[in-house]
PDB file with one MODEL, atoms N, CA, C and O in Angstrom:
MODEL        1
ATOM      1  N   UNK A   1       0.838  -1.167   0.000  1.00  0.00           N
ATOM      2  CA  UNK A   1       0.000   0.000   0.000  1.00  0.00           C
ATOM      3  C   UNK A   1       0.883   1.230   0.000  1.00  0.00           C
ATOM      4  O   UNK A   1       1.804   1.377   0.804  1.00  0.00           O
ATOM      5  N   UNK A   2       0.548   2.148  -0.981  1.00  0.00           N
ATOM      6  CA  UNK A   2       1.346   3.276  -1.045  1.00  0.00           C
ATOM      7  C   UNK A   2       0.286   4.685  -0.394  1.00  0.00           C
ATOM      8  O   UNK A   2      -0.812   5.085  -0.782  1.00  0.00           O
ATOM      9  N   UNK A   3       1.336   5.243   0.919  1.00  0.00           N
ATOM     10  CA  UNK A   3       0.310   6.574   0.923  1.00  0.00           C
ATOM     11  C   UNK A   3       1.073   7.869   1.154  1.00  0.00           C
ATOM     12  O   UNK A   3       2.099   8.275   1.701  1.00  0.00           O
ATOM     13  N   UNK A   4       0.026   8.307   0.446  1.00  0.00           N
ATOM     14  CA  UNK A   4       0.869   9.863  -0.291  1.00  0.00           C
ATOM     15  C   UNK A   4       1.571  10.241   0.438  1.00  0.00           C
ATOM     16  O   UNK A   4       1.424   9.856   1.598  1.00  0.00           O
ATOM     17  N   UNK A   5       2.800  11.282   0.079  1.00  0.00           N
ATOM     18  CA  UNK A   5       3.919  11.875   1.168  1.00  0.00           C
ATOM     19  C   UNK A   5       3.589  12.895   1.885  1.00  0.00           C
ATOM     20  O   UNK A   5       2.570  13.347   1.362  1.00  0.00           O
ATOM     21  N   UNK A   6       3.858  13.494   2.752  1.00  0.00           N
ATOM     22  CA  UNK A   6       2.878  15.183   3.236  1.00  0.00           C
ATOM     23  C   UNK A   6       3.678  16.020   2.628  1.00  0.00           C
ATOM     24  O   UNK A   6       3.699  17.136   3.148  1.00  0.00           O
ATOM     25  N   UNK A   7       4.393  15.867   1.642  1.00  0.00           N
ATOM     26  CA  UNK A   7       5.156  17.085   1.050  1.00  0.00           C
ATOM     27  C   UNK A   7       4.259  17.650  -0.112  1.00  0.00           C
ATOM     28  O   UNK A   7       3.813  16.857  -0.941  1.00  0.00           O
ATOM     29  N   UNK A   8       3.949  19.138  -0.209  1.00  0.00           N
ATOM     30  CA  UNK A   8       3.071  19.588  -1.528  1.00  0.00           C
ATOM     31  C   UNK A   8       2.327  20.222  -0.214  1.00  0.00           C
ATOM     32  O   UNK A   8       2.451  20.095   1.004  1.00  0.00           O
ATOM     33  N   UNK A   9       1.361  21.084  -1.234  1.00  0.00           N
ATOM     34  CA  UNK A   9       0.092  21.512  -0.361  1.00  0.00           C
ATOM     35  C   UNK A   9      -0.608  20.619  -0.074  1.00  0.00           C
ATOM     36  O   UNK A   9      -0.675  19.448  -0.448  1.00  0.00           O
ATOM     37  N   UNK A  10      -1.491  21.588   1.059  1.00  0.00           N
ATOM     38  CA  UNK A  10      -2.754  20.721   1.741  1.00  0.00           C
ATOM     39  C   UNK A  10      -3.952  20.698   0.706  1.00  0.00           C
ATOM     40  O   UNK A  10      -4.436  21.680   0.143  1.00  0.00           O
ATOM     41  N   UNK A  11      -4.248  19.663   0.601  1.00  0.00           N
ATOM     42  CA  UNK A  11      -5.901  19.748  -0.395  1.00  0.00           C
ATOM     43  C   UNK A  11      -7.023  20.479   0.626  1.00  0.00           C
ATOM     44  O   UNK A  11      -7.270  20.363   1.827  1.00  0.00           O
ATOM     45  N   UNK A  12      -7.593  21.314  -0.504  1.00  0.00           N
ATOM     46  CA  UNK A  12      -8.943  21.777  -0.177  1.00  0.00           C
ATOM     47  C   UNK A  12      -9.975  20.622  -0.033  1.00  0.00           C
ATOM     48  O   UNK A  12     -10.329  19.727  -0.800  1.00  0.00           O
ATOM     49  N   UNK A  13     -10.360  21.001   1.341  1.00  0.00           N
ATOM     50  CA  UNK A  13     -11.515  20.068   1.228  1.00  0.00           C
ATOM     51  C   UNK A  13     -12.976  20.344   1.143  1.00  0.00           C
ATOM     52  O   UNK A  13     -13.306  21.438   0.685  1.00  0.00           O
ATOM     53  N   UNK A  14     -13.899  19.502   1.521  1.00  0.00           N
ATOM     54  CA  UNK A  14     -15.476  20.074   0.932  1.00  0.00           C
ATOM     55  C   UNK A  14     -15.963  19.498   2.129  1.00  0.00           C
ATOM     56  O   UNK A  14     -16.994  20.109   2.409  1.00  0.00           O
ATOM     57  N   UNK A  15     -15.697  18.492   3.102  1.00  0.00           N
ATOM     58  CA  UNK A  15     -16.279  18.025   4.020  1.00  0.00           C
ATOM     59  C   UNK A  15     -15.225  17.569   5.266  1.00  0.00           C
ATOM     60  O   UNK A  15     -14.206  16.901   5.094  1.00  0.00           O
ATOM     61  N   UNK A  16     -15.712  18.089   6.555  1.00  0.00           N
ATOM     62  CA  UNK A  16     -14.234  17.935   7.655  1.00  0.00           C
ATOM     63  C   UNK A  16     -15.715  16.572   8.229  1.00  0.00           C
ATOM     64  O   UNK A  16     -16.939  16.689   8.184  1.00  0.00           O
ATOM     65  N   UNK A  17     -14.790  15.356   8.735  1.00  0.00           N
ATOM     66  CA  UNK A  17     -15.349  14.040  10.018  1.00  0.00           C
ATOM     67  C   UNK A  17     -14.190  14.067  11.238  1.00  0.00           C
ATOM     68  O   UNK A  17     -13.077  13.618  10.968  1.00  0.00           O
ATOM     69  N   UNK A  18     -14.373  14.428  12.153  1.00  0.00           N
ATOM     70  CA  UNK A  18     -13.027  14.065  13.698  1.00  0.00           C
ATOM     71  C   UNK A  18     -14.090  12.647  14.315  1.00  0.00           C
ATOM     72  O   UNK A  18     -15.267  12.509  14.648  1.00  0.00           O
ATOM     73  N   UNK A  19     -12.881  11.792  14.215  1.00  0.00           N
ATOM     74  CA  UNK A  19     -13.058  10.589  15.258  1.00  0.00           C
ATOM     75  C   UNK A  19     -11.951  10.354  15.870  1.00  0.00           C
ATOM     76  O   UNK A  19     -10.805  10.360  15.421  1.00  0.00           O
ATOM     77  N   UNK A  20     -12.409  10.100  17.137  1.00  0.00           N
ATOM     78  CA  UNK A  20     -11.272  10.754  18.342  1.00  0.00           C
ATOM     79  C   UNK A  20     -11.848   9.483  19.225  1.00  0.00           C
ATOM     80  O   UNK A  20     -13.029   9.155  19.333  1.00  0.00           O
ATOM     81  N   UNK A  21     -10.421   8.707  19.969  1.00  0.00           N
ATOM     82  CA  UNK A  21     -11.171   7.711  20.638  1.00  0.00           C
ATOM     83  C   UNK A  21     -10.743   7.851  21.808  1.00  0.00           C
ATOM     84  O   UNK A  21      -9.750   8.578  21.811  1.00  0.00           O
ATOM     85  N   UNK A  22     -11.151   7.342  23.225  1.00  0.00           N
ATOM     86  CA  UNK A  22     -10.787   7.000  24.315  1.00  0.00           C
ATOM     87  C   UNK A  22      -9.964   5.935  24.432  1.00  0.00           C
ATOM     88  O   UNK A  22     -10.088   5.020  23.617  1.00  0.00           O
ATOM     89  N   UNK A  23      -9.101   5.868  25.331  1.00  0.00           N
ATOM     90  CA  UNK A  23      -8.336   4.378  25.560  1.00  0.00           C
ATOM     91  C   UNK A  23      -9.378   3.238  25.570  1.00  0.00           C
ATOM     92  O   UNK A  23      -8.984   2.356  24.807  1.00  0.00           O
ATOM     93  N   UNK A  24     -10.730   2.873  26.226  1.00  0.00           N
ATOM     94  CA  UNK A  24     -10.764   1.796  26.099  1.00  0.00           C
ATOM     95  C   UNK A  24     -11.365   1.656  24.842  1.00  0.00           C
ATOM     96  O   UNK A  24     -12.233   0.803  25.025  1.00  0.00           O
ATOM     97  N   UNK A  25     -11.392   1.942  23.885  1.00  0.00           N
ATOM     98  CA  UNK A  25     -11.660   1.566  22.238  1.00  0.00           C
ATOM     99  C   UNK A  25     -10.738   1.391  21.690  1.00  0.00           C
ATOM    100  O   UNK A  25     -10.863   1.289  20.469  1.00  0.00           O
ATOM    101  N   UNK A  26      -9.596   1.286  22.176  1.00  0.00           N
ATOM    102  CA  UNK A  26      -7.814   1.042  21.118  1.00  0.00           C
ATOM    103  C   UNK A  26      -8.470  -0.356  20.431  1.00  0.00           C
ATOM    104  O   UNK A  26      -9.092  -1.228  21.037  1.00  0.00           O
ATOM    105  N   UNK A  27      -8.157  -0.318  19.029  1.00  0.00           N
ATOM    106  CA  UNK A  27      -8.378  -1.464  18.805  1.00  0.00           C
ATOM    107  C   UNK A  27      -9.859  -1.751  17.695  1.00  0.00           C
ATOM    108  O   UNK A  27      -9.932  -2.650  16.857  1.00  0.00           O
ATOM    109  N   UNK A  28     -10.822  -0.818  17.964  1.00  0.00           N
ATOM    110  CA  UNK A  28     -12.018  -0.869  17.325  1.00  0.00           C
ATOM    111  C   UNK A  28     -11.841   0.368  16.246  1.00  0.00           C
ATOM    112  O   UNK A  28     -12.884   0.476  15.602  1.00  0.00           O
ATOM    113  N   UNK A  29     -11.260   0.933  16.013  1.00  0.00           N
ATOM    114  CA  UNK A  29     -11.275   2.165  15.394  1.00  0.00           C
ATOM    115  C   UNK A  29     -11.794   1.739  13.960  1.00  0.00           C
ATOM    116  O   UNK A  29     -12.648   2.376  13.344  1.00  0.00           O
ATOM    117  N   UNK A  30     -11.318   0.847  13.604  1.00  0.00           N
ATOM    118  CA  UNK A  30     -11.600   0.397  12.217  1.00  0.00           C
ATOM    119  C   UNK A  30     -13.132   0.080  11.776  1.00  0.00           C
ATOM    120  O   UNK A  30     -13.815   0.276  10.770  1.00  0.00           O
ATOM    121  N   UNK A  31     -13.300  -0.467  12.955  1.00  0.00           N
ATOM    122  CA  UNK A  31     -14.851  -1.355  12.965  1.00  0.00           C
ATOM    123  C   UNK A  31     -15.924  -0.305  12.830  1.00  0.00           C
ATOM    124  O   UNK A  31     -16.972  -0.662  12.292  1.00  0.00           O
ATOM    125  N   UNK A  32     -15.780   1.256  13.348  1.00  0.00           N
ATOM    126  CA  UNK A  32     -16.306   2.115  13.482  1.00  0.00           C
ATOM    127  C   UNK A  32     -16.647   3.290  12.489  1.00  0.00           C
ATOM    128  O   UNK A  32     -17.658   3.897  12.135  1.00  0.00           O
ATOM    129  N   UNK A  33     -14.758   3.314  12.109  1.00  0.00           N
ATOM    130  CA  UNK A  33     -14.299   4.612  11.596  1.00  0.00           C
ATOM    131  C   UNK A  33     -14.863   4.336   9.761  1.00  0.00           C
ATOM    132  O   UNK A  33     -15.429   5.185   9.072  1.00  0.00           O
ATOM    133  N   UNK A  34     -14.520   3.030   9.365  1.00  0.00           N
ATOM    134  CA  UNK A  34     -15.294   3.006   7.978  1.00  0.00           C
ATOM    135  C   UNK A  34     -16.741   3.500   7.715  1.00  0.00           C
ATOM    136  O   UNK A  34     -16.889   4.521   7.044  1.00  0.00           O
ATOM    137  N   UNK A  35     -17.843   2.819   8.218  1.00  0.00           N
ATOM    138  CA  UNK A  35     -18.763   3.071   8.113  1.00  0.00           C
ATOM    139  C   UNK A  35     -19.150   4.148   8.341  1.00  0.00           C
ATOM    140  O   UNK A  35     -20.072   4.559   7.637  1.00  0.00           O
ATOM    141  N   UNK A  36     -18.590   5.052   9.437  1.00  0.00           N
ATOM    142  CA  UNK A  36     -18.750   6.358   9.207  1.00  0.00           C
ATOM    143  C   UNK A  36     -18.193   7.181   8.556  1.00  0.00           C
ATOM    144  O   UNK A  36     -18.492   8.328   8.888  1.00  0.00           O
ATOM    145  N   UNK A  37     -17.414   7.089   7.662  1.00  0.00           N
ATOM    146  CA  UNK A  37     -16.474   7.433   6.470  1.00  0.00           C
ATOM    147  C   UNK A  37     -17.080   7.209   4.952  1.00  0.00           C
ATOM    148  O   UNK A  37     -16.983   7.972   3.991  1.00  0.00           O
ATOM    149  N   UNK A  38     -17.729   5.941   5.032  1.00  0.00           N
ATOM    150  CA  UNK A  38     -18.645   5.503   3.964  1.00  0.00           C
ATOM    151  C   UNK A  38     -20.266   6.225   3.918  1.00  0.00           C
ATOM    152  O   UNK A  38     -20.921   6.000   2.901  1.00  0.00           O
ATOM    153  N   UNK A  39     -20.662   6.762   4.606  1.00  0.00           N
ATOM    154  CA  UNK A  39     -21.790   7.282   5.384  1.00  0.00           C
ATOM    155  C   UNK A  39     -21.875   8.914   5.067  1.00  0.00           C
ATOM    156  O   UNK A  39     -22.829   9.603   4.706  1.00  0.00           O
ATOM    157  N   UNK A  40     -20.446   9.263   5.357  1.00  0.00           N
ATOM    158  CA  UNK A  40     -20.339  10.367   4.917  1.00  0.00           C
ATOM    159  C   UNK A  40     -19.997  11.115   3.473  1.00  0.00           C
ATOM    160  O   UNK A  40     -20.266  12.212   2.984  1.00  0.00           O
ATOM    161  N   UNK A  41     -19.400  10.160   3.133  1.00  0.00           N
ATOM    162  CA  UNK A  41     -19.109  10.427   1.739  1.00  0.00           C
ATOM    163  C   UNK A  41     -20.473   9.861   0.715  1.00  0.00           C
ATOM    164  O   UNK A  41     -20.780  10.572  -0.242  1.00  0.00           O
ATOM    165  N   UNK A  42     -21.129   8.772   0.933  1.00  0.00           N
ATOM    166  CA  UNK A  42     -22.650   9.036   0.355  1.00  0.00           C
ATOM    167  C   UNK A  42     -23.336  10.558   0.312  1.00  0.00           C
ATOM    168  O   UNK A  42     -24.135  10.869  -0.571  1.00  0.00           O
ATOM    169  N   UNK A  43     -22.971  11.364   1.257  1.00  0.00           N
ATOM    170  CA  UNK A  43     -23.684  12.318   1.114  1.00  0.00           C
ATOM    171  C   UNK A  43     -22.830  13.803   0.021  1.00  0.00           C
ATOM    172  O   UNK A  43     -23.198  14.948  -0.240  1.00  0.00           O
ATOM    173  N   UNK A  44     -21.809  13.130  -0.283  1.00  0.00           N
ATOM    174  CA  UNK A  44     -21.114  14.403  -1.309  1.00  0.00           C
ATOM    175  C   UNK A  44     -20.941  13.354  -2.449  1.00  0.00           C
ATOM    176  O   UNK A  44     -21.004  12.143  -2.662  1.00  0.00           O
ATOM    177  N   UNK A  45     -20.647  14.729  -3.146  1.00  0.00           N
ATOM    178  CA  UNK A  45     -20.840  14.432  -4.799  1.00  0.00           C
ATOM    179  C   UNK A  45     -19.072  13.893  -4.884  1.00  0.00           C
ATOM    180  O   UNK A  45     -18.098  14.022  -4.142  1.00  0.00           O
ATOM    181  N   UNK A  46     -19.336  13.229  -6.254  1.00  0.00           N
ATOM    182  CA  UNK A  46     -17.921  12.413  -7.023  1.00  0.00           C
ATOM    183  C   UNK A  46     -16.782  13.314  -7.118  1.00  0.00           C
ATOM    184  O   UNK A  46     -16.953  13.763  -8.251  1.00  0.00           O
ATOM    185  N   UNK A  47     -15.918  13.773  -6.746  1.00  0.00           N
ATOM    186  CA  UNK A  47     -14.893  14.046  -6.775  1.00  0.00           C
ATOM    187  C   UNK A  47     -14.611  15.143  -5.642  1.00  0.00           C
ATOM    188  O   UNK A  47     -13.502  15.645  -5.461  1.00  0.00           O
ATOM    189  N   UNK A  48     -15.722  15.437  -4.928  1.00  0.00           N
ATOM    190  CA  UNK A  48     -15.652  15.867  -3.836  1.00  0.00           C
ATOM    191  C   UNK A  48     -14.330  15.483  -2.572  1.00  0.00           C
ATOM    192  O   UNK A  48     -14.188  14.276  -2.378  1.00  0.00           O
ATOM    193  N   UNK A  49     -13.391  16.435  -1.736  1.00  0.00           N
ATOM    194  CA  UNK A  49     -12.622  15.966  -0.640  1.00  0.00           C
ATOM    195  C   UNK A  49     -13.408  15.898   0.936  1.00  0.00           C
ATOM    196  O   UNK A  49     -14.111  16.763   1.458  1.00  0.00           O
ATOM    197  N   UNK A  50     -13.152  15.024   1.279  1.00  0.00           N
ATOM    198  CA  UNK A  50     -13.431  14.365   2.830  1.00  0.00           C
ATOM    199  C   UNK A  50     -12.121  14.616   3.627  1.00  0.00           C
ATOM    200  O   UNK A  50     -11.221  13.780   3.545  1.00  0.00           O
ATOM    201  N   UNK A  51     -11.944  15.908   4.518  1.00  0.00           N
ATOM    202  CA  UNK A  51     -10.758  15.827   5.710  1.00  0.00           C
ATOM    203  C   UNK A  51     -11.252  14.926   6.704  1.00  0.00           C
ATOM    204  O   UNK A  51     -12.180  15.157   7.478  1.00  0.00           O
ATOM    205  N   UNK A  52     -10.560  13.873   6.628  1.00  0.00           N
ATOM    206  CA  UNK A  52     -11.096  12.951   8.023  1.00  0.00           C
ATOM    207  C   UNK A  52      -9.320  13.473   9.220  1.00  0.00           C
ATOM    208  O   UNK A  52      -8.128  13.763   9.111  1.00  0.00           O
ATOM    209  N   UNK A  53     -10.541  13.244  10.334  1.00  0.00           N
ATOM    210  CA  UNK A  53      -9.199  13.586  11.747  1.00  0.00           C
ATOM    211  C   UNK A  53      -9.446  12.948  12.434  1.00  0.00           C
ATOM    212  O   UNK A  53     -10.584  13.118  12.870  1.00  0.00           O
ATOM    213  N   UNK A  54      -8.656  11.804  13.034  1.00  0.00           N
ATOM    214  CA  UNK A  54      -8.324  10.917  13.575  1.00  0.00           C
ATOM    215  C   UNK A  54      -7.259  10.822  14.933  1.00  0.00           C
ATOM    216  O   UNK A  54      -6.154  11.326  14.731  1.00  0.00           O
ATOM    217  N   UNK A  55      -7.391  10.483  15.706  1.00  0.00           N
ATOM    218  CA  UNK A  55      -6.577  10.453  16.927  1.00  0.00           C
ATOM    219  C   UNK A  55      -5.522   8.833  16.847  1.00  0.00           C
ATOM    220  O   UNK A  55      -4.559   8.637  17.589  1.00  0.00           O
ATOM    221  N   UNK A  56      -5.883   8.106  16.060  1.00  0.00           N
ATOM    222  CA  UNK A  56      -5.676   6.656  16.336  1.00  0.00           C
ATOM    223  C   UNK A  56      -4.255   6.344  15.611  1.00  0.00           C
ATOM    224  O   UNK A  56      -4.421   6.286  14.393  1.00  0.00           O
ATOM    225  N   UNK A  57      -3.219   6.176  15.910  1.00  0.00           N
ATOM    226  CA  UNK A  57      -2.190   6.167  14.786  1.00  0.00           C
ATOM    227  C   UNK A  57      -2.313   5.113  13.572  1.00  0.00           C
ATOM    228  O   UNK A  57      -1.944   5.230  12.404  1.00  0.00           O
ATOM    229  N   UNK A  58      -3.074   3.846  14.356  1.00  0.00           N
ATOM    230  CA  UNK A  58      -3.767   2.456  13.127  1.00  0.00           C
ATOM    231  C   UNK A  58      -4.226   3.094  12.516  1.00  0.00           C
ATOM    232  O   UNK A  58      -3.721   2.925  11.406  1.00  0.00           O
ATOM    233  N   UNK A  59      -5.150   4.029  12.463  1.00  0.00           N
ATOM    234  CA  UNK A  59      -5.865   4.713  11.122  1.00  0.00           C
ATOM    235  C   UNK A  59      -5.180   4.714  10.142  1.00  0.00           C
ATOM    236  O   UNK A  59      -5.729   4.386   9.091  1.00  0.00           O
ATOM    237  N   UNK A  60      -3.692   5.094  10.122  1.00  0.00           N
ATOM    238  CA  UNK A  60      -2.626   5.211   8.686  1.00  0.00           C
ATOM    239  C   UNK A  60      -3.083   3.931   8.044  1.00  0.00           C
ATOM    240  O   UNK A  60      -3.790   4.107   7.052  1.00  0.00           O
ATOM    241  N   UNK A  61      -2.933   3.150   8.254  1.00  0.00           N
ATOM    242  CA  UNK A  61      -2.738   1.759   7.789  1.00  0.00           C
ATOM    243  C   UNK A  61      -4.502   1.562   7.635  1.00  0.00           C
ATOM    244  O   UNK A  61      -4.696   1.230   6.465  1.00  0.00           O
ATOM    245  N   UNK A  62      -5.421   1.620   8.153  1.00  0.00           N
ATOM    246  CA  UNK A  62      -6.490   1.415   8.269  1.00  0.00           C
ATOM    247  C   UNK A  62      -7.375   1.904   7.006  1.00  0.00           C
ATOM    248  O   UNK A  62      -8.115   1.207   6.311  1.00  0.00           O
ATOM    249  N   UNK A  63      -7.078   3.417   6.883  1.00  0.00           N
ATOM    250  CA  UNK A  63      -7.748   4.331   5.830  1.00  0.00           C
ATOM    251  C   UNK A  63      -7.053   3.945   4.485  1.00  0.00           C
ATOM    252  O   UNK A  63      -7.675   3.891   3.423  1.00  0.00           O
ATOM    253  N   UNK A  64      -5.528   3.642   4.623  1.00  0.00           N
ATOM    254  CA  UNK A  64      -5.290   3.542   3.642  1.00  0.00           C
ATOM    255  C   UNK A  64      -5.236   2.410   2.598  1.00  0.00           C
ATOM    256  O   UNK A  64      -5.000   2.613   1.407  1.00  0.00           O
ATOM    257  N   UNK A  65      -5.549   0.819   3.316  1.00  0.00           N
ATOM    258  CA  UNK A  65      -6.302  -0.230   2.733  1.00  0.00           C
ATOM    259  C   UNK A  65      -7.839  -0.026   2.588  1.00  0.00           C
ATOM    260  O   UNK A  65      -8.569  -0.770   1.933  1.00  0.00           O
ATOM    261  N   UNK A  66      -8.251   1.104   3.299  1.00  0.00           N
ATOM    262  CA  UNK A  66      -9.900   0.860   2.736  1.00  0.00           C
ATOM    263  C   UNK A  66      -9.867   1.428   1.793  1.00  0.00           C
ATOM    264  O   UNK A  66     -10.422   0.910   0.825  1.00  0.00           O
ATOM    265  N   UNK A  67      -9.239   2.692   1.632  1.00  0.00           N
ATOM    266  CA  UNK A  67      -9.083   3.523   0.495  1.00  0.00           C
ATOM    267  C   UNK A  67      -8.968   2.966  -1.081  1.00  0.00           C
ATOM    268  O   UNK A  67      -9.397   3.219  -2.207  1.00  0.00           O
ATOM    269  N   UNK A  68      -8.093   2.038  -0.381  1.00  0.00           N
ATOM    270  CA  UNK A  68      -7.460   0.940  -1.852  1.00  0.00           C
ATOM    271  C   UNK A  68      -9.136   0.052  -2.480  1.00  0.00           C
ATOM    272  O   UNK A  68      -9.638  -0.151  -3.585  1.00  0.00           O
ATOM    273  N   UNK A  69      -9.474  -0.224  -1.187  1.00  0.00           N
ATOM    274  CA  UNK A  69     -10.570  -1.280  -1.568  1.00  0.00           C
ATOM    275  C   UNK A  69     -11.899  -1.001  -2.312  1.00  0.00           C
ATOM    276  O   UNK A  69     -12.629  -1.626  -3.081  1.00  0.00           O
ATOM    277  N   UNK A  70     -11.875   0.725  -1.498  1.00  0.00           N
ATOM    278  CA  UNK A  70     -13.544   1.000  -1.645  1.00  0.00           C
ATOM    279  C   UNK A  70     -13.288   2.185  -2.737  1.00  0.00           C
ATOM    280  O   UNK A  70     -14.170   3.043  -2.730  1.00  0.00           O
ATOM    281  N   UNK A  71     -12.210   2.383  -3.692  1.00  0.00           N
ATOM    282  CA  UNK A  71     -12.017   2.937  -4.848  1.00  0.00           C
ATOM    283  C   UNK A  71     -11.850   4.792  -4.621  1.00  0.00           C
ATOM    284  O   UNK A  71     -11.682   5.725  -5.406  1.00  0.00           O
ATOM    285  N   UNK A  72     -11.984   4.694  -3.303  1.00  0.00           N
ATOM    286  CA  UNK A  72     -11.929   6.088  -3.605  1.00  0.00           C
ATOM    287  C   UNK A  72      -9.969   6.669  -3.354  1.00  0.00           C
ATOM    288  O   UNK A  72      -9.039   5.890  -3.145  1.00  0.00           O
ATOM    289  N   UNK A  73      -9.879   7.983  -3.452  1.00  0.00           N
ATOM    290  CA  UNK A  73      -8.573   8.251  -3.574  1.00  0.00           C
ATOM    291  C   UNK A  73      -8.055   8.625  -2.248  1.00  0.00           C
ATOM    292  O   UNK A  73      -8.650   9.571  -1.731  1.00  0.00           O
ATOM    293  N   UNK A  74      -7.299   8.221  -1.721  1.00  0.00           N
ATOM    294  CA  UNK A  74      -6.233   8.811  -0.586  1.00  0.00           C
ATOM    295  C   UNK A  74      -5.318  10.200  -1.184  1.00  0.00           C
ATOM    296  O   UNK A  74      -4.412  10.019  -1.997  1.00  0.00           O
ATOM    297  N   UNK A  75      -5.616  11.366  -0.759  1.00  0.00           N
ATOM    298  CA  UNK A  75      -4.534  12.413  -1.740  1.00  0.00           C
ATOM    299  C   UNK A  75      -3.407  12.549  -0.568  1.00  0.00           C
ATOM    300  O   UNK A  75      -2.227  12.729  -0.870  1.00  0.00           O
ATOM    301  N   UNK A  76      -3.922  12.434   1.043  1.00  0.00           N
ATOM    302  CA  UNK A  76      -2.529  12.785   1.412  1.00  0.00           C
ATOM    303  C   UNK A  76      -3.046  13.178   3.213  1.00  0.00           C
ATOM    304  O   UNK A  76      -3.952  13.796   3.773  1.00  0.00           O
ATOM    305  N   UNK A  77      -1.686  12.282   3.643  1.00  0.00           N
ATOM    306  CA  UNK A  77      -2.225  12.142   5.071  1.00  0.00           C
ATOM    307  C   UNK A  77      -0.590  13.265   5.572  1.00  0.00           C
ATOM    308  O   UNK A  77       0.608  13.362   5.307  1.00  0.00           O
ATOM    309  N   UNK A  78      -1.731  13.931   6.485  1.00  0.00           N
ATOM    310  CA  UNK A  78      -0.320  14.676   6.868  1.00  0.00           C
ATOM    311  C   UNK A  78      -1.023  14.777   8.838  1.00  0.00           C
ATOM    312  O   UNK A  78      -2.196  14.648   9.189  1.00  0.00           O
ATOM    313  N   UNK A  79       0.273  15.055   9.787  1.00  0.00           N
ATOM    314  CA  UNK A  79       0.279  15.004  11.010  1.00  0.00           C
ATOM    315  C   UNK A  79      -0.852  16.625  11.632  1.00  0.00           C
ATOM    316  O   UNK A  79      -0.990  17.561  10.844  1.00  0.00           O
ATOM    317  N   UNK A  80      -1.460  16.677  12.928  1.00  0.00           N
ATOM    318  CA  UNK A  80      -2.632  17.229  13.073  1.00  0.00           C
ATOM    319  C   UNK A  80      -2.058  17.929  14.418  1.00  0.00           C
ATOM    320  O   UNK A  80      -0.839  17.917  14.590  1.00  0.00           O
ATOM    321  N   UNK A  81      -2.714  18.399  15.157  1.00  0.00           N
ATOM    322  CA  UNK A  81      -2.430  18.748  16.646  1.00  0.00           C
ATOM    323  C   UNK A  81      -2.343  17.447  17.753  1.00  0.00           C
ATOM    324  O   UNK A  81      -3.366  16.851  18.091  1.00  0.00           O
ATOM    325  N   UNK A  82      -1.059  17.105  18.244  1.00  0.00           N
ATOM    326  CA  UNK A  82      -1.135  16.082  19.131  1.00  0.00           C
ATOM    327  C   UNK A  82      -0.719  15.102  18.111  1.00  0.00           C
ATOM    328  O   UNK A  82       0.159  14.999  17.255  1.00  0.00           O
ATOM    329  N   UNK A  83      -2.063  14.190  18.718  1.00  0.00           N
ATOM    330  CA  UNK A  83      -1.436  12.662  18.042  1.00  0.00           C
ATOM    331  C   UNK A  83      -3.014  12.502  16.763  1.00  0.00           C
ATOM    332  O   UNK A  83      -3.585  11.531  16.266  1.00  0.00           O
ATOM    333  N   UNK A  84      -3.154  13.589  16.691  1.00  0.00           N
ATOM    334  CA  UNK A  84      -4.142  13.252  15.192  1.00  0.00           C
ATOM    335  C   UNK A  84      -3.440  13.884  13.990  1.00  0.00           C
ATOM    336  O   UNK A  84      -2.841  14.933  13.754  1.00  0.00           O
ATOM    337  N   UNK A  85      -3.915  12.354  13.092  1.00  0.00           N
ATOM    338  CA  UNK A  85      -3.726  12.388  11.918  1.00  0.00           C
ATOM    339  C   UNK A  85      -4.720  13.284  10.669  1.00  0.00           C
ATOM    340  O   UNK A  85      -5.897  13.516  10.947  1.00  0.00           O
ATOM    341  N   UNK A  86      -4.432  13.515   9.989  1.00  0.00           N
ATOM    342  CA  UNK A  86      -5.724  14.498   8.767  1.00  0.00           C
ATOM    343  C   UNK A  86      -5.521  13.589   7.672  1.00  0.00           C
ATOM    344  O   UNK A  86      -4.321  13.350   7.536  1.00  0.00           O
ATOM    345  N   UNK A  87      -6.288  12.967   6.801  1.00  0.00           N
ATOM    346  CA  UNK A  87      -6.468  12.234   5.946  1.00  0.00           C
ATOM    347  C   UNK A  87      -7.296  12.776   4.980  1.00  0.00           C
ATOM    348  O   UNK A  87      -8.426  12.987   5.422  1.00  0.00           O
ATOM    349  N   UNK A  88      -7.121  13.114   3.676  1.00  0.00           N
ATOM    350  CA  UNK A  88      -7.710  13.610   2.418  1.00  0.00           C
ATOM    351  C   UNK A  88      -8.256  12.802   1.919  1.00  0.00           C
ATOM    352  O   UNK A  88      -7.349  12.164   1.385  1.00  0.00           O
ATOM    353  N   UNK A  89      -9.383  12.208   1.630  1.00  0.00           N
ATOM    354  CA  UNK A  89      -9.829  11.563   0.740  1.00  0.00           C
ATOM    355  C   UNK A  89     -10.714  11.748  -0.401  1.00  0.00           C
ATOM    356  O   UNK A  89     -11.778  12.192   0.032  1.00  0.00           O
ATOM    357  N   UNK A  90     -10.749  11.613  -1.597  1.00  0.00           N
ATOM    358  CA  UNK A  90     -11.798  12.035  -3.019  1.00  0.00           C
ATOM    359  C   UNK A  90     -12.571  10.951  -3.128  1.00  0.00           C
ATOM    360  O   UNK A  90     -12.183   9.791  -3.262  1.00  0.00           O
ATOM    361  N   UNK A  91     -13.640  11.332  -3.070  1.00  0.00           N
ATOM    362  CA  UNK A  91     -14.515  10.221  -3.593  1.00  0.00           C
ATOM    363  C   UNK A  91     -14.961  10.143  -4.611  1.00  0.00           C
ATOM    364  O   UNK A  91     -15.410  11.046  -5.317  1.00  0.00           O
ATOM    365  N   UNK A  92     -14.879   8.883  -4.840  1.00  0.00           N
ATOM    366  CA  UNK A  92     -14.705   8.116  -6.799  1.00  0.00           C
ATOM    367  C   UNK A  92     -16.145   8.796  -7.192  1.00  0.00           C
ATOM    368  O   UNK A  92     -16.601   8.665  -8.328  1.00  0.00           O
TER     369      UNK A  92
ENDMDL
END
């Protein structure tokens, strides 16, 4: 799995999601964080950007095999305040 470098600008986006977890959810983020990712992006148009913000460091790895799977584009994950991540995504 290849995911984008944070070097370049930040993409404009069209829609911000924060999922932010507590310690005792380490571990579920995935189980959660898709469907509400998939959920949200039903509601914007095709080529539209999704800033997703994430607290979970698995998310890297997480977003970026779903990304692969569920066709839409990863443009570029770059580091957030703390320990959240920002994740760009276009939907196909």
């Amino acid at each position: 799995m290849t995911i984008p470098k944070d070097s370049g600008p930040t993409p404009a986006h069209d829609e911000v999601l924060e999922f932010f977890t507590g310690p005792a959810d380490a571990g579920t983020t995935c189980s959660v964080l898709t469907p509400m990712v998939n959920a949200r992006l039903r509601q914007m148009q095709s080529g539209q950007v999704l800033e997703l913000r994430v607290d979970d460091p698995m998310a890297r790895d997480d977003i970026g095999s779903w990304s692969r799977l569920s066709g839409n584009t990863l443009l570029k994950v770059l580091p957030g305040e703390g320990p959240v991540l920002r994740f760009f995504i276009r939907k196909k």
